[in-house]
C-alpha positions as CSV (number, residue, x, y, z in Angstrom):
1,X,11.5,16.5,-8.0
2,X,10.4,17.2,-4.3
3,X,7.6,14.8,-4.8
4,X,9.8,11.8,-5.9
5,X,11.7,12.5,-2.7
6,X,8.9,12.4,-0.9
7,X,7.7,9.5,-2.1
8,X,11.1,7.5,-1.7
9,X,10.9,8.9,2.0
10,X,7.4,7.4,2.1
11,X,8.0,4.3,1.0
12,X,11.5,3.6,2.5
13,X,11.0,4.8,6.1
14,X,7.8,4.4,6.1
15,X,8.6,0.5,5.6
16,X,11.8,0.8,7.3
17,X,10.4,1.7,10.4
18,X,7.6,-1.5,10.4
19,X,10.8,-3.3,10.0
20,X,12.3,-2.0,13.1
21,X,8.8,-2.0,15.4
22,X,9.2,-6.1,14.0
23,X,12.9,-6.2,15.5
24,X,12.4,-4.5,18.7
25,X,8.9,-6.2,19.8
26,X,9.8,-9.8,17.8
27,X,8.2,-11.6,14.8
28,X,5.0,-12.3,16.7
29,X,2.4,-9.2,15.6
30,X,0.0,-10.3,13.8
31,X,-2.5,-8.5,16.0
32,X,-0.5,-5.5,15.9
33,X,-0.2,-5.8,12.5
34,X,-3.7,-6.1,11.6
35,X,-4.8,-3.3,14.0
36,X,-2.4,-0.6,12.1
37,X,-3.5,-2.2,8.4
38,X,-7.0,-1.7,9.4
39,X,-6.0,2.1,10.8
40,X,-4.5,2.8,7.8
41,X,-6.8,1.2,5.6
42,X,-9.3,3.6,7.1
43,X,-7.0,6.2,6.3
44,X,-6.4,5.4,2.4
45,X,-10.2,5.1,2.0
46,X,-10.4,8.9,3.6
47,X,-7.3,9.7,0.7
48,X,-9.7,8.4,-1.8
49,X,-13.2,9.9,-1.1
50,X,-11.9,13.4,0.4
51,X,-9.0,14.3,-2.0
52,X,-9.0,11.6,-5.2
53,X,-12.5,11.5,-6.8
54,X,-13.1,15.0,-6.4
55,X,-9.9,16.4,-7.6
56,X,-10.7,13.4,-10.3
57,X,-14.1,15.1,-10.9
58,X,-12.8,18.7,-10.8
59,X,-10.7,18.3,-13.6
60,X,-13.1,15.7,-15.6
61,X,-16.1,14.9,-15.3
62,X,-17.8,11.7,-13.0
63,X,-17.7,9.3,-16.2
64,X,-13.7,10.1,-16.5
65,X,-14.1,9.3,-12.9
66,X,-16.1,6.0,-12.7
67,X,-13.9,5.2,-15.6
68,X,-10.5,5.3,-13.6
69,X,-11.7,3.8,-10.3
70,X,-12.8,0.7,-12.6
71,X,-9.3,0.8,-14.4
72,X,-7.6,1.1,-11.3
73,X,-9.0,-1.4,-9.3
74,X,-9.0,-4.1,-12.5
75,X,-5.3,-3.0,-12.8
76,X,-4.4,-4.3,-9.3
77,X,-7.3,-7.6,-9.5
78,X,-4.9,-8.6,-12.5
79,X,-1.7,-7.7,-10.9
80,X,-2.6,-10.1,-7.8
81,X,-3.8,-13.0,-10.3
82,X,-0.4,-12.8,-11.7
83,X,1.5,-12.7,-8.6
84,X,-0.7,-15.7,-7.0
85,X,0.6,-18.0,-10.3
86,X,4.1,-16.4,-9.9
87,X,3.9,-18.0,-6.0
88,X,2.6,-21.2,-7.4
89,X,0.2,-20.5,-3.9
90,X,-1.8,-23.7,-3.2
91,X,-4.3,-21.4,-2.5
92,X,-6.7,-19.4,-5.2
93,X,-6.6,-16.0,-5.2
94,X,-10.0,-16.0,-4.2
95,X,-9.0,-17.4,-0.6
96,X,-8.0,-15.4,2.5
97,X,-4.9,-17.0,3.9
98,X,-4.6,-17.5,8.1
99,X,-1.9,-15.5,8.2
100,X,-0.1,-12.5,7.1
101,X,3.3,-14.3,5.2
102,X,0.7,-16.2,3.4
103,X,-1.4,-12.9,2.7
104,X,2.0,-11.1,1.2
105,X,3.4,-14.6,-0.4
106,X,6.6,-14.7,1.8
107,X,5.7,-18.3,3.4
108,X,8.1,-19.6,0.8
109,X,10.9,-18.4,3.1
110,X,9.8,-20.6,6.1
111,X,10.2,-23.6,4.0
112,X,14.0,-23.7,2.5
113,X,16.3,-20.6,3.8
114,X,18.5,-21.4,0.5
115,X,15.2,-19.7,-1.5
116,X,16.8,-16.5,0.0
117,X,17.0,-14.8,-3.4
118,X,13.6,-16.0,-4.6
119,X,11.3,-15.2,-1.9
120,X,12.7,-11.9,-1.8
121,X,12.2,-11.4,-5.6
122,X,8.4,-12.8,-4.8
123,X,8.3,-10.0,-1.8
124,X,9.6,-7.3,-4.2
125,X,6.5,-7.7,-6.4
126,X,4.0,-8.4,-4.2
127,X,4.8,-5.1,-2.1
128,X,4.9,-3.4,-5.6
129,X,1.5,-4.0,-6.1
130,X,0.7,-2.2,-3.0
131,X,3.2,0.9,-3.6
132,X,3.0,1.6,-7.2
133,X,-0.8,2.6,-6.9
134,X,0.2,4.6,-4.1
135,X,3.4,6.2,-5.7
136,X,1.2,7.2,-8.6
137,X,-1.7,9.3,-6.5
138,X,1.9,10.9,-4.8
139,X,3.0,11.8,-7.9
140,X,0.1,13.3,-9.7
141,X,-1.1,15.1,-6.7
142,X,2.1,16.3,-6.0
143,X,2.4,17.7,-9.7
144,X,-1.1,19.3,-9.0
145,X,-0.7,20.7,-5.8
146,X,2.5,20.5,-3.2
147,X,0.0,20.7,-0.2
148,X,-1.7,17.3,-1.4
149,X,1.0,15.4,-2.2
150,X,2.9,16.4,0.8
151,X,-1.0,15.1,2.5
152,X,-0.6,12.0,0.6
153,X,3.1,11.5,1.5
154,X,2.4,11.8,5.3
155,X,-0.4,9.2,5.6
156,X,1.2,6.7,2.4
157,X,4.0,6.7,4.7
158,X,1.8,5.5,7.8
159,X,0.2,3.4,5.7
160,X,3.8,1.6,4.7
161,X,4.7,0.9,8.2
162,X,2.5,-2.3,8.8
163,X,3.0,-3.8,5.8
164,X,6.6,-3.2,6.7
165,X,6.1,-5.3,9.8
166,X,4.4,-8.3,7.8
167,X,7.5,-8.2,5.4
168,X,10.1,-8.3,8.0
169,X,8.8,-10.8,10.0
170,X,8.8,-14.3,7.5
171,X,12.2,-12.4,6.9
172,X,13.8,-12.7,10.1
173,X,11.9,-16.0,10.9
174,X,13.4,-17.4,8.3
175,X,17.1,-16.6,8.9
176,X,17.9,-13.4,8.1
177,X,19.4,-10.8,10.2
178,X,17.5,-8.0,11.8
179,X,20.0,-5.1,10.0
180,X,19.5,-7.3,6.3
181,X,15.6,-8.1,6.9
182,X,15.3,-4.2,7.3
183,X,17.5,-3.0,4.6
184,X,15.2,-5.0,2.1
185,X,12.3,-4.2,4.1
186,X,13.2,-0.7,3.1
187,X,14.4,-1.5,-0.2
188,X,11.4,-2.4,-1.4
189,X,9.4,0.6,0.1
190,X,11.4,2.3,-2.8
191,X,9.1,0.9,-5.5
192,X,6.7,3.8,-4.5
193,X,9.1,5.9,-6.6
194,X,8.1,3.8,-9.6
195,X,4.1,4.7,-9.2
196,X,5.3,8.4,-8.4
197,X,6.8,9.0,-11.7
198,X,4.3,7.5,-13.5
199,X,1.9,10.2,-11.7
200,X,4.2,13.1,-12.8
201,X,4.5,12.4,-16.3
202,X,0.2,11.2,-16.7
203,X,-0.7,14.2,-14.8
204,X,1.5,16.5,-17.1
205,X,0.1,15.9,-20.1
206,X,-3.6,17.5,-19.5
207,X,-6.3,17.8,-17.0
208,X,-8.2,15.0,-18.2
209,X,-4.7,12.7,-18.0
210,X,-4.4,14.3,-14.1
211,X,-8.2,13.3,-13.3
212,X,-7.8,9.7,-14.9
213,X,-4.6,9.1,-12.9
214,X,-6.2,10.3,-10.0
215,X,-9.4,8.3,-10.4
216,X,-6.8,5.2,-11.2
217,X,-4.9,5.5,-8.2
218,X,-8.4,5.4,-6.1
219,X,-9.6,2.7,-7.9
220,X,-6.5,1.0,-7.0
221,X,-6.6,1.7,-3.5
222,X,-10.1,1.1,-2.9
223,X,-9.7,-2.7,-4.3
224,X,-6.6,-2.9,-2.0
225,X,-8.0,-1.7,1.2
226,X,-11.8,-3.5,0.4
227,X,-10.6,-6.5,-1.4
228,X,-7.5,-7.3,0.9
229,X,-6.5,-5.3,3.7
230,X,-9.7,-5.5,5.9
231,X,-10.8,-8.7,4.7
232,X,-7.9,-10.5,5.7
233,X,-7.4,-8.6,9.1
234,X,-10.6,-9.5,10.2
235,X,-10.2,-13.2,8.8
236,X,-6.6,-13.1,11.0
237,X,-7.9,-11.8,14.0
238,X,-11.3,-13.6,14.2
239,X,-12.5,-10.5,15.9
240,X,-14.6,-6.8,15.0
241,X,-11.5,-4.4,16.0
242,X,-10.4,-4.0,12.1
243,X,-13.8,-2.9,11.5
244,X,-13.6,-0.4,14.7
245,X,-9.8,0.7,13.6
246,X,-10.9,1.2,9.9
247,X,-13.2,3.5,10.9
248,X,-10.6,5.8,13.1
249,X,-8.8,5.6,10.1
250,X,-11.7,7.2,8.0
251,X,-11.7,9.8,10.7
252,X,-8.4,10.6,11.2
253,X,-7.8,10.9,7.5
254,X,-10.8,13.1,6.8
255,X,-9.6,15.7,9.7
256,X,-6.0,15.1,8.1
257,X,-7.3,16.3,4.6
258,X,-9.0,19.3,6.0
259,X,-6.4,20.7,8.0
260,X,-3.7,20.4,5.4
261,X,-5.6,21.6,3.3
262,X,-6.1,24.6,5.1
């Protein structure tokens, strides 16, 4: 049970507050933005190669391992094909877009304020894909081990806080209130919990279930952080500081790991 709170604490203040850095500074971060995706992206990838593959390993073998990352990161490959035909995008999912409401499909809201409802449906799922994978490396390490989810919680949650400000930003731009953009800003940080049960009940069932959902949930993240998050910061700010801020992020995640772990 802790670890379901955690991860609804995770995911909605952890996007809640990106939605309030968005309110207080403006609409206009994009640098911002892709400086603290980057940071965190650096972060996740420490999360994967530090804690996930070898608690994946410890429990399995590296087959079981290889295995998940591959599952995991076709899981998330499909998830986006299916959320760039939901979008009806103009653009192929193959494509960086120029900017971040493109990048999380909530451009839609910028063109007709009446599509209220629908571009916040689109938002729903396409933060989904982002938390679920996220929610289910909470859960399973938090059924493991209380020390690694609680790790896990901590940096998810900094992780959530840019893509909170990319959410709330098309939001507000396109009408909304500050107080509404950041209620469903923070309502959809809550589909972590979603991924976090998941986690539980796989990583009940037997080691080898643990070390799959484990090797999943990397998988997952790795195709996130690799196939998404730096590409398209780099692509938005036409410059080398996500590369330089990913690697922080590596840093500051691997001294994270070790000293909560300790």
């Amino acid at each position: 049970m802790n670890i379901i709170l955690l991860s609804l604490l995770a995911g909605v203040f952890g996007m809640g507050l990106g939605g309030v850095i968005t309110a207080t500074f403006g609409n206009r971060t994009e640098k911002m933005i892709s400086i603290f995706l980057s940071l965190a992206g650096g972060v996740m990838t420490s999360i994967v190669f530090f804690e996930l593959i070898p608690e994946a390993i410890n429990h399995s073998n590296i087959w079981i391992t290889v295995a998940g990352l591959i599952t995991g990161a076709i899981i998330v490959l499909i998830l986006n094909d299916v959320m760039d035909k939901i979008t009806t995008t103009t653009k192929s999912s193959a494509n960086l877009h120029e900017t971040y409401a493109e990048f999380f499909h909530t451009n839609e809201m910028l063109e007709n304020k009446k599509s209220l409802l629908r571009s916040g449906i689109i938002m729903l799922f396409a933060i989904a894909l982002h938390n679920i994978p996220e929610g289910l490396a909470m859960g399973a390490a938090g059924y493991h081990d209380a020390t690694l989810g609680l790790t896990l919680a901590i940096m998810i949650g900094l992780h959530n806080i840019p893509e909170g400000m990319a959410i709330s930003a098309p939001l507000m731009t396109g009408g909304l209130t500050k107080t509404k953009s950041i209620l469903l800003v923070m309502l959809t940080g809550a589909t972590t919990v979603i991924g976090a049960l998941i986690g539980v009940l796989i990583g009940g069932v037997s080691d080898l279930a643990l070390a799959f959902s484990f090797s999943i949930a990397g998988g997952a993240m790795l195709y996130v952080v690799y196939g998404e998050i730096l590409p398209q910061s780099i692509v938005t700010t036409k410059s080398r500081i996500p590369t330089v801020f990913a690697l922080v992020g590596i840093i500051i995640g691997l001294i994270l790991c070790v000293f909560l772990q300790k």
